[in-house]
N, C-alpha and C positions, 0 to 999 in steps of 0.2 A: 380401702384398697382390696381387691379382690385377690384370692390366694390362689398361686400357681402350683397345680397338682402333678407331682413327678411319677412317673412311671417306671415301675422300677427294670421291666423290661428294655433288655437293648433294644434298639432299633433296627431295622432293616434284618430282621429276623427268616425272613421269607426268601435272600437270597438265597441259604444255603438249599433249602429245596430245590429254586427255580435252578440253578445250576446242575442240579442231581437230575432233574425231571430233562433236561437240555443233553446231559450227558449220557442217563440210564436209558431211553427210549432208541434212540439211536444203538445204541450199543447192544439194547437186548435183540434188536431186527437184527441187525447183523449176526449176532451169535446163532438167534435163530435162523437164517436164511443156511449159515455155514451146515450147523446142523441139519436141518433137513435134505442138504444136498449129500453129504455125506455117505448114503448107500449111493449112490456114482460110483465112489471109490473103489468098489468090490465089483463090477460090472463084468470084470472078465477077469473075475479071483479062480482058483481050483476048486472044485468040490468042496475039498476039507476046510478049507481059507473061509468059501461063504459061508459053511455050518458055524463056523466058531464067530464069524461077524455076525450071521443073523441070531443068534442064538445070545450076542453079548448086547445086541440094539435095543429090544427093549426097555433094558432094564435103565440104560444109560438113558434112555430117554425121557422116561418116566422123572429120574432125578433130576433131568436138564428140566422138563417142565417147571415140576416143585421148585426148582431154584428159583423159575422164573416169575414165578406166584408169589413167592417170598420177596422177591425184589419190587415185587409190582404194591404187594402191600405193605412194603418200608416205605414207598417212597411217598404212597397216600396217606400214610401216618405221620410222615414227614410233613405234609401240608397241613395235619390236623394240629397237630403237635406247636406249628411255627410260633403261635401266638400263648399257650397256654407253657407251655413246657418245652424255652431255646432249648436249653442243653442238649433235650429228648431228639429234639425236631434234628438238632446239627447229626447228632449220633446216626440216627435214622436215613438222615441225606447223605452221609458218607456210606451208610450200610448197601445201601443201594445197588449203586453199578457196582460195589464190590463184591455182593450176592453173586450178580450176573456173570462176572469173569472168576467168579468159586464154581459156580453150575456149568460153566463152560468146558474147563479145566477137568474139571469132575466128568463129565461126559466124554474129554478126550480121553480122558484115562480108564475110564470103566469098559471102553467098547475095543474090540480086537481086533485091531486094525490088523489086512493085509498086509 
């Protein structure tokens, strides 16, 4: 009788990714489209109003990127991970879009808005 070999991994390990990769990519265009339109909002600020936005944009920007970098390589770690290391891979799939709406957030608040 041939022996049935048990796996000790759960199964279906790869949704939590595909769900993260379904919800982070969407969500990080978005964030970025908001972002980039963002000097709009100062288009006909005061003098002093655009010094302090332009002056506060880089820097928020820079952070928004990095977040978005960080979320982009949780979520490919998340797919590396699904099979060798669930726990890793779940953790990773949740980190994800929650990167995205921390860099987002972080961006609103670092920049000085009119």
């Amino acid at each position: 009788m041939p022996e049935t070999v048990t796996s000790t991994r759960p199964p279906h390990t790869w949704v939590a990714s595909l769900i993260s990769t379904i919800v982070t990519l969407p969500l990080a265009f978005f964030a970025l489209v908001h972002v980039m339109l963002s000097p709009i909002s100062c288009d006909y600020c005061a003098e002093a109003e655009a010094h302090r936005f332009d002056a506060s944009f880089p820097a928020a920007w820079t952070v928004f990127v990095c977040g978005l970098v960080v979320a982009l390589i949780a979520l490919v770690a998340s797919w590396m991970f699904s099979r060798r290391r669930p726990p890793a891979s779940l953790a990773l799939a949740v980190l994800a879009p929650g990167t995205v709406f921390v860099a987002w957030v972080t961006f609103m608040a670092l920049v000085d808005w009119p």
